[in-house]
Every structure is written in structure tokens, then in C-alpha cells.
N, C-alpha and C positions, 0 to 999 in steps of 0.2 A: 562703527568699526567692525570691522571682520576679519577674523582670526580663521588660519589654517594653518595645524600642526601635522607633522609628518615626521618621519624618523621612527617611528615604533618596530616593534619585528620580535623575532624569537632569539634571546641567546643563551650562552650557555654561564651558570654560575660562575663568578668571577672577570668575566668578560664585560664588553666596552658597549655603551651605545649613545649618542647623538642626537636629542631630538631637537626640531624647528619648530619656527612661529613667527608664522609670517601676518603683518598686519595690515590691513589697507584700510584707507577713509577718514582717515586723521591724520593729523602732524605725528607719527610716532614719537618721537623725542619728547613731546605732551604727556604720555603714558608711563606710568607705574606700571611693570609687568611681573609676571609671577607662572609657578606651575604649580597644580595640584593633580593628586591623583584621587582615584577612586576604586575602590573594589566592589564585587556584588554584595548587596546585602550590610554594606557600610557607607557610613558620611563621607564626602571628597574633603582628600585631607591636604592641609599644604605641604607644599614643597620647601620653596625655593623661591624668592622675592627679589628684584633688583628695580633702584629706581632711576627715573629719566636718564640720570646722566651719568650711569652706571659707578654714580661715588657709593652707594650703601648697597650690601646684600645681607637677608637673610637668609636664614636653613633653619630646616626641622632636624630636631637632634637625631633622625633614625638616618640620614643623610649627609649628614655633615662630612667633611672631611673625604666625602665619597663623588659627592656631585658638586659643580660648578654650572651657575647660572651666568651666563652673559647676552651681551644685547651688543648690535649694529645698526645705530640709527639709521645710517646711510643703505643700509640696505632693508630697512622696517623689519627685522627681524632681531628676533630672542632665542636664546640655545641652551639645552640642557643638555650638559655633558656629564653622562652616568658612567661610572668607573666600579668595577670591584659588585659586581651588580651580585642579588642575593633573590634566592627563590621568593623573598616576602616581600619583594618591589615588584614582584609581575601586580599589575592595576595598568586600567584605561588612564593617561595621560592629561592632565587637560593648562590647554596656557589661558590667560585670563589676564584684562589689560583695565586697568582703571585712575581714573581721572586725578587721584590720592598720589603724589610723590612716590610712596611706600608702603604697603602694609600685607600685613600677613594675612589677614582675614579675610575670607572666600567672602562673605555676603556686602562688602565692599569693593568687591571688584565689579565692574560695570558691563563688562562685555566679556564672551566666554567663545571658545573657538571647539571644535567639532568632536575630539579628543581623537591621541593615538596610542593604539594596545601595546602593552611591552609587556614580550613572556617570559621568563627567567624560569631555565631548566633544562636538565640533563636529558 
């Protein structure tokens, strides 16, 4: 499976951003998808989980209520729509597809895609 996200960029606190995750090499619809981030110097932490067939999502509670994950099998893609964004979400991006229905947990995810930077700031 091979994972490419995009959508990163710089914005300004409070403002909107977008990211994709495009997946080739598999049935998508097979896949548990999810996003995590990371910053320097810290563990990639989760995001945001939704499974195959976009009936369950989770979120991490710094997130909630802020971002929405969704998925289009028909087009192998997953999207993270960040809203109300805050200088402590600037972190490298990353989507992550794994063979599991669902789960929140990075070292169960199977395959990892390239990550994309998101800067939040004035």
C-alpha cells in the first residue's frame, strides 16, 4: 500500500485547512485509516481514526470537536478537515492505513505515507 498526503501549508490561528490521503495497492475499502501527527523531539501522536466503511470515528480529545476525518472509497482517499486550528497543531501530518477495521494505535497501523507539514501562526 502506498499512501500520499498533501494538503499541508501555513495558516493563520483559527483558520481552516484540508489534508488528503491518497492510497494505491489495495482494495481501499479493506483499510482502517487514521491520521497522526508528530513534532520534533516527541512521539507521533494520534489523531483521528475512521474505519472501512466510514460507520465509526475516533478523535483525540486535543481535537475533538475541531477536526473531522472522512474517507471516499471510490476515490481511495481519506481527508482531514481541520477547523479553528491553534498554534499547538503546527506538527508533520502523517495518514496511516491498517488491515484492523479501527484502531487508534500507531504501532498497529501497517503502512505509513510520507507526512504533510501544517504551520499554524501569525
Amino acid at each position: 500500500v502506498q499512501l500520499q498526503a498533501s494538503g499541508g501549508g501555513l495558516v493563520q490561528p483559527g483558520g481552516s485547512l484540508r489534508l488528503s490521503c491518497a492510497a494505491s495497492g489495495r482494495t481501499f475499502g479493506s483499510l482502517g485509516m487514521g491520521w497522526f501527527r508528530q513534532v520534533p523531539g516527541k512521539e507521533r501522536e494520534f489523531i483521528a481514526s475512521i474505519s472501512r466503511s466510514s460507520r465509526s470515528t475516533y478523535y483525540a480529545d486535543s481535537v475533538k470537536d475541531r477536526f473531522t476525518i472522512s474517507r471516499d472509497n471510490a476515490k481511495n482517499t481519506v481527508y482531514l478537515q481541520m477547523n479553528n486550528l491553534k498554534p499547538e497543531d503546527t506538527a508533520v501530518y502523517y495518514c496511516g492505513a491498517t488491515d484492523r477495521i479501527i484502531t487508534i494505535e500507531g504501532r498497529e497501523y501497517d503502512y505509513w505515507g510520507q507526512g504533510t507539514l501544517v504551520t499554524v501562526s501569525s
